[in-house]
ZADO-1210 file (C-alpha; in nm, 4 decimals, padded with zeros to 6 digits):
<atoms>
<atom x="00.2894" y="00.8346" z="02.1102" code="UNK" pos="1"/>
<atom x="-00.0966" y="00.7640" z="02.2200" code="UNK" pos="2"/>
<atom x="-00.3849" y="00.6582" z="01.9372" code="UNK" pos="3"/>
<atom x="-00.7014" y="00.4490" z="02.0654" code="UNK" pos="4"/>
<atom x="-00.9775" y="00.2996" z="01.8739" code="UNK" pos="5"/>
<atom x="-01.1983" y="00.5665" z="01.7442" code="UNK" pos="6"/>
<atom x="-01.3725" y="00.3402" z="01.5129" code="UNK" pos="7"/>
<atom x="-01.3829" y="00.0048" z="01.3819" code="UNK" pos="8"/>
<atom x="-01.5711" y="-00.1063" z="01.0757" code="UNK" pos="9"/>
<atom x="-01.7406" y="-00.4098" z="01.0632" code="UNK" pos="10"/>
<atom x="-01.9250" y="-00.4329" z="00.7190" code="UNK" pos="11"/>
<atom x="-01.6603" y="-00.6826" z="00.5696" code="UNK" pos="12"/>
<atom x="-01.6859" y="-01.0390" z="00.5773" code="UNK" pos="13"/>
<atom x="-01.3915" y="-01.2462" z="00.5706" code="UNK" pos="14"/>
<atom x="-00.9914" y="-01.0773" z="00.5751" code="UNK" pos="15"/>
<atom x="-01.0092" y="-00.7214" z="00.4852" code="UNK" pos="16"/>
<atom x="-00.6617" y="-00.6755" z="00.2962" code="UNK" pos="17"/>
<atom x="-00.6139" y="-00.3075" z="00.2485" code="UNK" pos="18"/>
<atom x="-00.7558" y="00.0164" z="00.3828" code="UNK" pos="19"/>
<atom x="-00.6478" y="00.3285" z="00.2836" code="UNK" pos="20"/>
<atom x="-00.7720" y="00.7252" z="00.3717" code="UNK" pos="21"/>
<atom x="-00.8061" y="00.9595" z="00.0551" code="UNK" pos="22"/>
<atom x="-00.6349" y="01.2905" z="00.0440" code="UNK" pos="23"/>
<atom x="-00.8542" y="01.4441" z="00.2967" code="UNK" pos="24"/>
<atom x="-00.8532" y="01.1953" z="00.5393" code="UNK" pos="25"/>
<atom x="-01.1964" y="01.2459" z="00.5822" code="UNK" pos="26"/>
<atom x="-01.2633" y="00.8902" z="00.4116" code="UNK" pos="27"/>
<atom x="-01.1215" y="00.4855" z="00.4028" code="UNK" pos="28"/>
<atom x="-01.1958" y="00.2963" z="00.1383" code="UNK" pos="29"/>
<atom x="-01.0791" y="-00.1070" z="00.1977" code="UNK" pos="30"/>
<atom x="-01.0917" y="-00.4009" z="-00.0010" code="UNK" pos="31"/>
<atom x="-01.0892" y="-00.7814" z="00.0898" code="UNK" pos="32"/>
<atom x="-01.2177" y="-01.1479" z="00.0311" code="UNK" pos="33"/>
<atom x="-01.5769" y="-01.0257" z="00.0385" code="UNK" pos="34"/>
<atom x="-01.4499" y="-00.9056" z="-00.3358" code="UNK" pos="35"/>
<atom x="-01.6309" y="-00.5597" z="-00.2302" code="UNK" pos="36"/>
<atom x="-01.4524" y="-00.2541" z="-00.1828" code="UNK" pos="37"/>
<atom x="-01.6147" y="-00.0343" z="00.0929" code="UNK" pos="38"/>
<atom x="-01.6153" y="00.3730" z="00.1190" code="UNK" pos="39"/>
<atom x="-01.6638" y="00.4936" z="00.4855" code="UNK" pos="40"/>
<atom x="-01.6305" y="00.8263" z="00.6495" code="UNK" pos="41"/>
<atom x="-01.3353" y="00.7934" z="00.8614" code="UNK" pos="42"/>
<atom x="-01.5147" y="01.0511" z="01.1829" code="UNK" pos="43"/>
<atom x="-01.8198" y="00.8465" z="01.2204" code="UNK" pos="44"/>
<atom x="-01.7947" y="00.5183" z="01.0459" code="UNK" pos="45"/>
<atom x="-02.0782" y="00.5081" z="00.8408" code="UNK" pos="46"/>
<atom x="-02.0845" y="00.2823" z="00.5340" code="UNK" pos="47"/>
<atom x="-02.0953" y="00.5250" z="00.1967" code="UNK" pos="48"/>
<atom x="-02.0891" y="00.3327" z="-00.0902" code="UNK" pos="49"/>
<atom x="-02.0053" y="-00.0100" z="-00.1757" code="UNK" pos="50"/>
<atom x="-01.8263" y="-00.1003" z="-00.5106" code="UNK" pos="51"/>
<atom x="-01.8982" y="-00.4553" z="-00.6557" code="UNK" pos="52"/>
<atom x="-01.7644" y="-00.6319" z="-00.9305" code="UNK" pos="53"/>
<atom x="-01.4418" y="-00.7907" z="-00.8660" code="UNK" pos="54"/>
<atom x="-01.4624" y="-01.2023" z="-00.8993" code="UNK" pos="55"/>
<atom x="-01.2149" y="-01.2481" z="-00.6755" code="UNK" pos="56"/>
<atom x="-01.0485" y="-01.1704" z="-00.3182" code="UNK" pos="57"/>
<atom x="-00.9476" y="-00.7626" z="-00.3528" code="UNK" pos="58"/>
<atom x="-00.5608" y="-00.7255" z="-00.2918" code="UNK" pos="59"/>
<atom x="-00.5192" y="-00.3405" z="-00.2919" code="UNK" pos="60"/>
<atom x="-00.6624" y="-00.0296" z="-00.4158" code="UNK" pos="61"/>
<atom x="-00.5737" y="00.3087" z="-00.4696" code="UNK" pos="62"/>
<atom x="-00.7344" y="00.6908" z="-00.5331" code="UNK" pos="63"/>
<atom x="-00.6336" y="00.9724" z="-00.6810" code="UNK" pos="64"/>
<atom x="-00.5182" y="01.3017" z="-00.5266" code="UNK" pos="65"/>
<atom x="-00.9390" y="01.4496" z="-00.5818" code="UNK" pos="66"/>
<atom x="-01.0949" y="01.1575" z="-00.4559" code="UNK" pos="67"/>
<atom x="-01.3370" y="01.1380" z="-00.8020" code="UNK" pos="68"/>
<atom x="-01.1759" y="00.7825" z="-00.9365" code="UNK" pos="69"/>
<atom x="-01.0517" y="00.4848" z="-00.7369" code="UNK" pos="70"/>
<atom x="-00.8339" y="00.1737" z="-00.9391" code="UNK" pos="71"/>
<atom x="-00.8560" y="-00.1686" z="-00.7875" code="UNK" pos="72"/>
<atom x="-00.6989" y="-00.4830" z="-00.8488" code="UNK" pos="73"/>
<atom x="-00.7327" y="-00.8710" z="-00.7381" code="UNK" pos="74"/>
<atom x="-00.7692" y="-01.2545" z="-00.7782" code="UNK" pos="75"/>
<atom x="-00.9687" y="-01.1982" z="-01.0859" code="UNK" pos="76"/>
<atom x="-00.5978" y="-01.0899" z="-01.2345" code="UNK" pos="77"/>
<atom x="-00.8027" y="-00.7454" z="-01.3598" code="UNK" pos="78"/>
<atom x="-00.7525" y="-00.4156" z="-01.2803" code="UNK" pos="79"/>
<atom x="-01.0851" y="-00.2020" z="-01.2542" code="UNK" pos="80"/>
<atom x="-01.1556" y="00.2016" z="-01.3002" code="UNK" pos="81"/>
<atom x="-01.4015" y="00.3413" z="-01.1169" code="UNK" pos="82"/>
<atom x="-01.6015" y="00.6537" z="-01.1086" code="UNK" pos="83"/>
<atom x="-01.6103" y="00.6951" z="-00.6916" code="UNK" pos="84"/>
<atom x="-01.9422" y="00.9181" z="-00.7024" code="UNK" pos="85"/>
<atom x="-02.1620" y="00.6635" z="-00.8998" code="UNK" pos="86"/>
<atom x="-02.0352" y="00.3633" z="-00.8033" code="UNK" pos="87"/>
<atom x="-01.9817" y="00.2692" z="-01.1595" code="UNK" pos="88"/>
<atom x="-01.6718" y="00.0735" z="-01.3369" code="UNK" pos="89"/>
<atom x="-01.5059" y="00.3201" z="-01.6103" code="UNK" pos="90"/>
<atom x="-01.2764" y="00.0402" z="-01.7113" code="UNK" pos="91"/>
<atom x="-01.1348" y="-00.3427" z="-01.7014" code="UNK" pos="92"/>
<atom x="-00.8264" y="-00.3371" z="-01.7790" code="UNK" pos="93"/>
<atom x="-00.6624" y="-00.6999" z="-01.8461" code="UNK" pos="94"/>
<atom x="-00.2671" y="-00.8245" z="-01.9122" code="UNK" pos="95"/>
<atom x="-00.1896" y="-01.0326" z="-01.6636" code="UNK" pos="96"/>
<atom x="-00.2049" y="-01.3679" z="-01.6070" code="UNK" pos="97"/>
<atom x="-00.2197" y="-01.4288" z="-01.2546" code="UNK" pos="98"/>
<atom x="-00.3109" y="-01.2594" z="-00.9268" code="UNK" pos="99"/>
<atom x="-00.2701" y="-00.9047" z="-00.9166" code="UNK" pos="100"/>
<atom x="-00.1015" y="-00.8084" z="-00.5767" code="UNK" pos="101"/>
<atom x="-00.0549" y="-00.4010" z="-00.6098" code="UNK" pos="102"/>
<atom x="-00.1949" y="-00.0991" z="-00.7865" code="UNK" pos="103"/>
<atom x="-00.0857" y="00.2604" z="-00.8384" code="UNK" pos="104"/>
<atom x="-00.2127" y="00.5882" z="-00.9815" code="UNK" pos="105"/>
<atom x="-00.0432" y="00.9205" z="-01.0229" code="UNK" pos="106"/>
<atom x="-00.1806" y="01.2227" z="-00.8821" code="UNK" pos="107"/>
<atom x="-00.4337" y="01.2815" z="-01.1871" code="UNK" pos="108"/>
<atom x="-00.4980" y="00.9204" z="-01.2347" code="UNK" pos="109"/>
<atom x="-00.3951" y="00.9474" z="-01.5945" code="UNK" pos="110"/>
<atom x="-00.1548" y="00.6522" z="-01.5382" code="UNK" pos="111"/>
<atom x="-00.2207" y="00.3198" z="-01.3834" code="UNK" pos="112"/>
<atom x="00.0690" y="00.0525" z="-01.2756" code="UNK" pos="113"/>
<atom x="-00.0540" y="-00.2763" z="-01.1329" code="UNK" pos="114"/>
<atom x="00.1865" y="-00.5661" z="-00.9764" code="UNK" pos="115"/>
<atom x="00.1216" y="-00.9176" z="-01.0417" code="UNK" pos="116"/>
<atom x="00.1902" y="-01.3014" z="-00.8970" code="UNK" pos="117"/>
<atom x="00.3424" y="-01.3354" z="-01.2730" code="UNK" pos="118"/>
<atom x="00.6208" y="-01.1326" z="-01.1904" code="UNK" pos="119"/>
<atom x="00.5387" y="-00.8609" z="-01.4691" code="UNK" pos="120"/>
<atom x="00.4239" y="-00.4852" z="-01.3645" code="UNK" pos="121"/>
<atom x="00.1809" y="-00.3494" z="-01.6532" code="UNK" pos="122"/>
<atom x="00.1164" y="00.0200" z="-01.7368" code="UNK" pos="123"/>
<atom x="-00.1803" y="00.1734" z="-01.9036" code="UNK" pos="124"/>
<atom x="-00.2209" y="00.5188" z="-01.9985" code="UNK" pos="125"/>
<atom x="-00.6209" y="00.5702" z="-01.9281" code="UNK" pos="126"/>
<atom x="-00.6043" y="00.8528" z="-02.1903" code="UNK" pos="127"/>
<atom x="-00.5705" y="00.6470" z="-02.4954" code="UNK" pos="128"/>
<atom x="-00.8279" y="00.4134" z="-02.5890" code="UNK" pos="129"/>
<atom x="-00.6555" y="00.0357" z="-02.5866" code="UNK" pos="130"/>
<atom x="-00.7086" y="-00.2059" z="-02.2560" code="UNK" pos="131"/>
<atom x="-00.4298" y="-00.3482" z="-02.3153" code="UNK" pos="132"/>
<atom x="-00.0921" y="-00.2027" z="-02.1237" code="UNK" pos="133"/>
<atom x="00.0923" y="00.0556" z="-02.2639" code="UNK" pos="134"/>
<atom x="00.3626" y="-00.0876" z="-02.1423" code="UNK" pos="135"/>
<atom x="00.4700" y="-00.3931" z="-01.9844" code="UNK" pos="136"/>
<atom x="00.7961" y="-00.4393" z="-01.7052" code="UNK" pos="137"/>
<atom x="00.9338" y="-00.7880" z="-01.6401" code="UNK" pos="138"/>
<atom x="01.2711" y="-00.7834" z="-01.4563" code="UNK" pos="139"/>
<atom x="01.1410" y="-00.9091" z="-01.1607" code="UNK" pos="140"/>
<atom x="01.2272" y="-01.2930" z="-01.0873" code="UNK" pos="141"/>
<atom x="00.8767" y="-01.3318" z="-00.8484" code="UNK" pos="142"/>
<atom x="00.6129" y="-01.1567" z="-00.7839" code="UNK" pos="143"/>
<atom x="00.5649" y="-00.7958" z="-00.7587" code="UNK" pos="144"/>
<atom x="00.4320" y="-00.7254" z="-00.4150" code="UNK" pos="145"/>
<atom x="00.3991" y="-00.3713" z="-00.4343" code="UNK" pos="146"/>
<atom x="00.4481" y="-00.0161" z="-00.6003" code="UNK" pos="147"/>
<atom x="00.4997" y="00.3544" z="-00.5781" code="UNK" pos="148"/>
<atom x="00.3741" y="00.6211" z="-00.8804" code="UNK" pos="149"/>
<atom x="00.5284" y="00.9326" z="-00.8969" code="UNK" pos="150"/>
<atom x="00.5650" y="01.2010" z="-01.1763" code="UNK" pos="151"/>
<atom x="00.8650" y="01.0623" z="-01.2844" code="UNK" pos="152"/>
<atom x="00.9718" y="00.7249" z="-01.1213" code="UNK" pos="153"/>
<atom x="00.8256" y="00.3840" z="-01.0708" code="UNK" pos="154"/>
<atom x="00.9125" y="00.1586" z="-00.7817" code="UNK" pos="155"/>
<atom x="00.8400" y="-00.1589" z="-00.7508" code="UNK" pos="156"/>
<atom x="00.9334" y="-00.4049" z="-00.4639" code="UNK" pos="157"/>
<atom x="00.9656" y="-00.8268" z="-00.5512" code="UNK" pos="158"/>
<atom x="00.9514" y="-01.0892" z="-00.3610" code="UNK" pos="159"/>
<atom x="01.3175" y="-01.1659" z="-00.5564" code="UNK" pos="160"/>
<atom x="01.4280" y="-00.9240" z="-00.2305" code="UNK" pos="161"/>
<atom x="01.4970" y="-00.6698" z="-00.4993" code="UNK" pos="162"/>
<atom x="01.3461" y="-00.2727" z="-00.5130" code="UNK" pos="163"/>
<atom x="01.3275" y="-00.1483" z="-00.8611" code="UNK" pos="164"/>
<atom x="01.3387" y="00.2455" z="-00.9551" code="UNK" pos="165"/>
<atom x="01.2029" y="00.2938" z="-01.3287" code="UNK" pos="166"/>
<atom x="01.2996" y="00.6254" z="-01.4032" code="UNK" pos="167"/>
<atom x="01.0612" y="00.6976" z="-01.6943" code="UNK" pos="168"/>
<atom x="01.2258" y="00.9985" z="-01.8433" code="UNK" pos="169"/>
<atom x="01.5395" y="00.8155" z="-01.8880" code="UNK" pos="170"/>
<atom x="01.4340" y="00.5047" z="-01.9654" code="UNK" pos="171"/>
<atom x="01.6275" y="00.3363" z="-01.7076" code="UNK" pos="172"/>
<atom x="01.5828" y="00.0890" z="-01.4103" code="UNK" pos="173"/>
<atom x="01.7950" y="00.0753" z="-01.0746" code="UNK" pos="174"/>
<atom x="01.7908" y="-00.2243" z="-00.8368" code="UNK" pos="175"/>
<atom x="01.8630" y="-00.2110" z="-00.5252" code="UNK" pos="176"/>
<atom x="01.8793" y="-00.6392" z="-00.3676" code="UNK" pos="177"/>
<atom x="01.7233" y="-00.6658" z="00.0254" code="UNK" pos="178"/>
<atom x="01.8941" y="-01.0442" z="00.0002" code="UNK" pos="179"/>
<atom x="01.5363" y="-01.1274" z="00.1506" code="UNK" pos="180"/>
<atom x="01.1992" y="-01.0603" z="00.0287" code="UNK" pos="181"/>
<atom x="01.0271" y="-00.7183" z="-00.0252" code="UNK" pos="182"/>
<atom x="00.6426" y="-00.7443" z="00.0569" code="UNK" pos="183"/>
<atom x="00.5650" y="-00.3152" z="00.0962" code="UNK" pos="184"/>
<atom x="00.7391" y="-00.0277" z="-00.0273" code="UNK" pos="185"/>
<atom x="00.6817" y="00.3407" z="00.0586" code="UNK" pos="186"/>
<atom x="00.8405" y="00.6624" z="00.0470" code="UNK" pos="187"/>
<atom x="00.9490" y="00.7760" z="00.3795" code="UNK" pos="188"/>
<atom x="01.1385" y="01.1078" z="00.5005" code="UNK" pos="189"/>
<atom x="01.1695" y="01.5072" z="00.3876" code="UNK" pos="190"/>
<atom x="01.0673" y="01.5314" z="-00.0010" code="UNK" pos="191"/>
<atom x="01.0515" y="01.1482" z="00.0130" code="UNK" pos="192"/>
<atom x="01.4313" y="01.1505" z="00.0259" code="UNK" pos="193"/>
<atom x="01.3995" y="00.7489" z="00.2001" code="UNK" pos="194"/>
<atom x="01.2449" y="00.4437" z="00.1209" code="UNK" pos="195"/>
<atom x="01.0815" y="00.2369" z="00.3593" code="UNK" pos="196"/>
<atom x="01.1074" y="-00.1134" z="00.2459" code="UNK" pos="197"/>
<atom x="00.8841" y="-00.4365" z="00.4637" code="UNK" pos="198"/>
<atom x="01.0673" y="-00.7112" z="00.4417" code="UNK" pos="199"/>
<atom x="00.9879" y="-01.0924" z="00.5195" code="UNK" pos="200"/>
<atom x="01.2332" y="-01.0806" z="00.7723" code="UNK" pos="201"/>
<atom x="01.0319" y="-00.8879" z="01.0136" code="UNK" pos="202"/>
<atom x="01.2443" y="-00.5688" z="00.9514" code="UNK" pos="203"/>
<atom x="01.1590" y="-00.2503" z="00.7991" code="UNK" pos="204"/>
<atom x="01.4759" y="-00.1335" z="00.5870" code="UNK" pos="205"/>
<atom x="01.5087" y="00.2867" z="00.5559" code="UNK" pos="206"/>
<atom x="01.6784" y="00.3032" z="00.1953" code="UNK" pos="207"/>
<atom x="01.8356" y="00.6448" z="00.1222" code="UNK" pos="208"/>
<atom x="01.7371" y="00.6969" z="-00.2204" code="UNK" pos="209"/>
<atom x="01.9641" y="00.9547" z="-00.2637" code="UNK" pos="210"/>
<atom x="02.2467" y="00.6961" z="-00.1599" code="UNK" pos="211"/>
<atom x="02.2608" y="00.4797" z="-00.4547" code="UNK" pos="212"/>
<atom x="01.9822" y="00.2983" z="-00.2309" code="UNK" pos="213"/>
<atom x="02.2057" y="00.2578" z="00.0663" code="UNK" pos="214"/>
<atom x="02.0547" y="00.1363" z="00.3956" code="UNK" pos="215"/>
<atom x="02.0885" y="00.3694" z="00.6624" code="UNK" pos="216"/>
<atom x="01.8261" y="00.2002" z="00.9215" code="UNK" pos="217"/>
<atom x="01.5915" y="-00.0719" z="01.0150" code="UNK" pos="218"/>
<atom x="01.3249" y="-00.1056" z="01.2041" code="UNK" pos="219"/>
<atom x="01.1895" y="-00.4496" z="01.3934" code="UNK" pos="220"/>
<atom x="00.9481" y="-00.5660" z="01.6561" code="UNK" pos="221"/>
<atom x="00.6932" y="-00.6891" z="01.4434" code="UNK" pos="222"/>
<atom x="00.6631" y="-00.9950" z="01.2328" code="UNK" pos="223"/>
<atom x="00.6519" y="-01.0715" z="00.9276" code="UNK" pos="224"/>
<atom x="00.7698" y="-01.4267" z="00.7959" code="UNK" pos="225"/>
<atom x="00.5075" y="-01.5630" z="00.6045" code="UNK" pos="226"/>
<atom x="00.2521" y="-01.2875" z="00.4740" code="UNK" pos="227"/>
<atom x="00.2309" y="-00.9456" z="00.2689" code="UNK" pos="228"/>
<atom x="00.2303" y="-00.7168" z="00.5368" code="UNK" pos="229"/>
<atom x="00.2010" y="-00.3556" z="00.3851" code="UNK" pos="230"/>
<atom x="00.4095" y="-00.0944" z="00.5793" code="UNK" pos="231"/>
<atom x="00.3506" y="00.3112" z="00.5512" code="UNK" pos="232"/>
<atom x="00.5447" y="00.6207" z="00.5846" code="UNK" pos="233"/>
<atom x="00.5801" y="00.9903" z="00.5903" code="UNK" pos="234"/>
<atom x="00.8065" y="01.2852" z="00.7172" code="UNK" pos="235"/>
<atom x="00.8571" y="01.1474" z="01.0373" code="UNK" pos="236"/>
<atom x="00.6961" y="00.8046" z="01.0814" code="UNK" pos="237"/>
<atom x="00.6702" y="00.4345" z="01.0083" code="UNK" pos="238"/>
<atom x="00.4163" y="00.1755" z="01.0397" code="UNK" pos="239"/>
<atom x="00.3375" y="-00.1852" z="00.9489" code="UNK" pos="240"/>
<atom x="00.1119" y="-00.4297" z="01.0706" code="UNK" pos="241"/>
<atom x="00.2237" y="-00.7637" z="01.1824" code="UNK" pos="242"/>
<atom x="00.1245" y="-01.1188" z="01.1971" code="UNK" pos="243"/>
<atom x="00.0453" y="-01.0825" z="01.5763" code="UNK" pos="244"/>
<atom x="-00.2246" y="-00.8953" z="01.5619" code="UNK" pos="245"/>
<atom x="-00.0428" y="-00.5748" z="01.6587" code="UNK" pos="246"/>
<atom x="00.0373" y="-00.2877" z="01.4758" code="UNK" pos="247"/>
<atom x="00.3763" y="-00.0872" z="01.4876" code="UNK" pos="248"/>
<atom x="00.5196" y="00.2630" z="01.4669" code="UNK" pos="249"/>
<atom x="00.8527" y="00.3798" z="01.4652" code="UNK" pos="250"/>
<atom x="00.9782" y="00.7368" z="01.5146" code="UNK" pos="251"/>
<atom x="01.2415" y="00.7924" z="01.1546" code="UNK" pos="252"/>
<atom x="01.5560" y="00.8016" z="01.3077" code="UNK" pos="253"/>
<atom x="01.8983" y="00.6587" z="01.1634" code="UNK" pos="254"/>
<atom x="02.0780" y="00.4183" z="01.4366" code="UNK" pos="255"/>
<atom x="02.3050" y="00.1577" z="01.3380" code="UNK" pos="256"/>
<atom x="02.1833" y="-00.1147" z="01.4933" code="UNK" pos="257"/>
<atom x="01.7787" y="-00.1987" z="01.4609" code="UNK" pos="258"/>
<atom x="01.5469" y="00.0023" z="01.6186" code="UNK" pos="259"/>
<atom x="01.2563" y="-00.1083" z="01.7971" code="UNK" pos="260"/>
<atom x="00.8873" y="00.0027" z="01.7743" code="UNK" pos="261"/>
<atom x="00.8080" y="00.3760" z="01.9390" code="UNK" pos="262"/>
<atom x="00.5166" y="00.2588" z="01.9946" code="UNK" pos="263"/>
<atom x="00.2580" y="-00.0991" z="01.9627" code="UNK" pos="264"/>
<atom x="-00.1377" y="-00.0774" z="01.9259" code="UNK" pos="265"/>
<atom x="-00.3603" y="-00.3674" z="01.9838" code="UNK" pos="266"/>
<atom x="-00.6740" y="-00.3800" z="01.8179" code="UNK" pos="267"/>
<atom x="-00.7570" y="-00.7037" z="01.5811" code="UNK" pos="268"/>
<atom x="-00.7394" y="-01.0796" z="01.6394" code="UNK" pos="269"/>
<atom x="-00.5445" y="-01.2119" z="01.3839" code="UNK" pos="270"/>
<atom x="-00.2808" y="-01.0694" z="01.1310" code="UNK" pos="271"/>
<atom x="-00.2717" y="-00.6836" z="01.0685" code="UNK" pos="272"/>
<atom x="-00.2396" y="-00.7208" z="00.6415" code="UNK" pos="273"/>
<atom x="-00.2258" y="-00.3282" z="00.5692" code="UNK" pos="274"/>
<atom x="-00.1721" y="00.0007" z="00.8062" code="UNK" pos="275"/>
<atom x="-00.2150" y="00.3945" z="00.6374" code="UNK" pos="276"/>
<atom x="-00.1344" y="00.7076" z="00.8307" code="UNK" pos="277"/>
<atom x="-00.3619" y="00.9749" z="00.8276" code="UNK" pos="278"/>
<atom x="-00.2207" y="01.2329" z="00.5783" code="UNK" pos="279"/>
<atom x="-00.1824" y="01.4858" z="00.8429" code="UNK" pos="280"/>
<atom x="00.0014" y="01.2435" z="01.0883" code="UNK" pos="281"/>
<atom x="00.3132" y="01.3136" z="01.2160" code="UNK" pos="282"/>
<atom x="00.5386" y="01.2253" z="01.5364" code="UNK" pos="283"/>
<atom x="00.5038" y="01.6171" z="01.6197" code="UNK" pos="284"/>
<atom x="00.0917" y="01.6716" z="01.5555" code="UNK" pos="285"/>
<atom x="-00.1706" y="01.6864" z="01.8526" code="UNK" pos="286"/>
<atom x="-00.3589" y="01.4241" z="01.7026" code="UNK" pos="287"/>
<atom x="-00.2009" y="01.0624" z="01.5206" code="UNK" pos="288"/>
<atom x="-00.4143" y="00.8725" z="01.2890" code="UNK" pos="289"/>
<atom x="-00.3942" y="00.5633" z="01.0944" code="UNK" pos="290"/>
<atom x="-00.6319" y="00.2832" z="00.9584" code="UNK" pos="291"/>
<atom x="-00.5469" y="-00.0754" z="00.9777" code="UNK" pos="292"/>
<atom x="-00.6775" y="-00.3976" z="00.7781" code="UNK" pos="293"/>
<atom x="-00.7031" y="-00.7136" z="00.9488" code="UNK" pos="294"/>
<atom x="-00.7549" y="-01.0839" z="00.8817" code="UNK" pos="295"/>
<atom x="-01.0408" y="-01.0694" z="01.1443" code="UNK" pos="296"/>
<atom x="-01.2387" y="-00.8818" z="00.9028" code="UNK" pos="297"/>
<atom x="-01.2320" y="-00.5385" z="01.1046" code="UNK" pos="298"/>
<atom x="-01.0966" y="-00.1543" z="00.9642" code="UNK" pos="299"/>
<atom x="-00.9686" y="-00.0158" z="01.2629" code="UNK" pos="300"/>
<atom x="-00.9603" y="00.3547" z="01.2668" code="UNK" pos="301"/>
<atom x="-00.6869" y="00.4855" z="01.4976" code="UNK" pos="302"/>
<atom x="-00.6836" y="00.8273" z="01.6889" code="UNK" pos="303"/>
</atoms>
């Protein structure tokens, strides 16, 4: 597998700590210590739109499936709303009382969850009228590092080393224990049947979550020992960045010993915090894409 450096964005100042595409893939939006989130069209790197209003460092953002509203959370422990074609904050939504590490929307962006330092995940429905969260999840023994919004289930991975599955039609909440801890989760496989889970032991654990959460592979070659490295997925792939400046992909496959990387990209100086694949990137397409976030202040775009 081949991808060089089609672009690199160099608008942010400081670490950028997340980048992701929307739906398209025609666009990255990334946030970072700059407290700015930046929109940029992915093909020729021009700047869009810049968002501003955060007090604090950006930890991660997400959009929903139509690109028209992006949620954003950070050091300011707030989660913000926006509208992404004016530029404009809908909503601040407050409830926690420290850092907020990861945010999630479902497809219409009628539900938020954000992740937090305090070890609670909050949920708001944006289509009643209160701030305050709808709903508010505390099993976790440490922070919530990060999360995954479906129509039915919420997952949430914990520094504790534990995954969580909320399964919101039945009221009920799974855990599945790493026994080190979880920094990135991400659906992985055919109809999301796996879990790709980052851990702090510079592995990537494949969970079957059909399985009762079983692990049926992992993945190493990078490292990851000492920071929040986010990982991605899809049908066929895995990535993470690393803390050497590298970042990693593995072709899905289910060995019983750890696999290493299919392939290795250099591209920042300093510690790769976030990698995305492209939505149309797979180990089979004619073209791979990703974007990565670095601590050197640079979104590369991969291709």
């Amino acid at each position: 597998m081949k991808a060089d450096v089609v672009q690199r964005l160099t608008e942010h100042t400081g670490s950028v700590n997340t980048a992701i595409f929307d739906a398209t893939g025609g666009y990255v939006i990334s946030g970072g210590q700059d407290k700015r989130i930046l929109l940029s069209n992915s093909r020729s790197g021009q700047l869009v739109q810049s968002y501003n209003g955060h007090g604090w460092a950006i930890q991660d953002i997400a959009i929903t499936r139509d690109s028209s509203q992006l949620v954003s959370c950070g050091g300011d422990r707030m989660v913000f709303v926006w509208d992404v074609n004016i530029a404009q904050i809908k909503r601040k939504l407050t409830g926690h009382q420290q850092r907020v590490d990861c945010i999630a929307t479902n497809k219409d962006g009628s539900i938020v969850a954000s992740g937090s330092f305090d070890t609670n995940v909050c949920i708001w429905d944006l289509r009643a009228a209160p701030r305050t969260p709808l709903q508010m999840l505390k099993e976790s023994k440490d922070g919530v590092s990060s999360l995954v919004l479906s129509d039915t289930q919420l997952i949430a991975g914990s520094i504790d080393g534990s995954v969580r599955t909320y399964d919101m039609r039945m009221a009920q909440c799974i855990v599945d224990s790493l026994g080190t801890s979880v920094v990135s989760v991400a659906l992985a496989g055919k109809q999301a049947h796996f879990l790709a889970v980052g851990c702090m032991d510079s592995s990537v654990q494949l969970l079957d979550r059909n399985d009762q959460g079983k692990v049926v592979a992992a993945f190493t070659g990078h490292r990851c020992t000492e920071y929040r490295i986010h990982c991605d997925a899809n049908d066929s792939l895995i990535a993470s960045g690393s803390q050497d400046g590298c970042v990693y992909v593995w072709d899905i496959a289910f060995d019983k010993t750890p696999r290493g990387p299919s392939s290795c990209f250099s591209g920042h100086k300093g510690i790769v915090n976030s990698v995305n694949l492209h939505p149309q990137s797979d180990s089979t397409a004619k073209t791979f894409s990703m974007v990565s976030a670095g601590s050197d202040g640079n979104v590369v775009i991969w291709g």
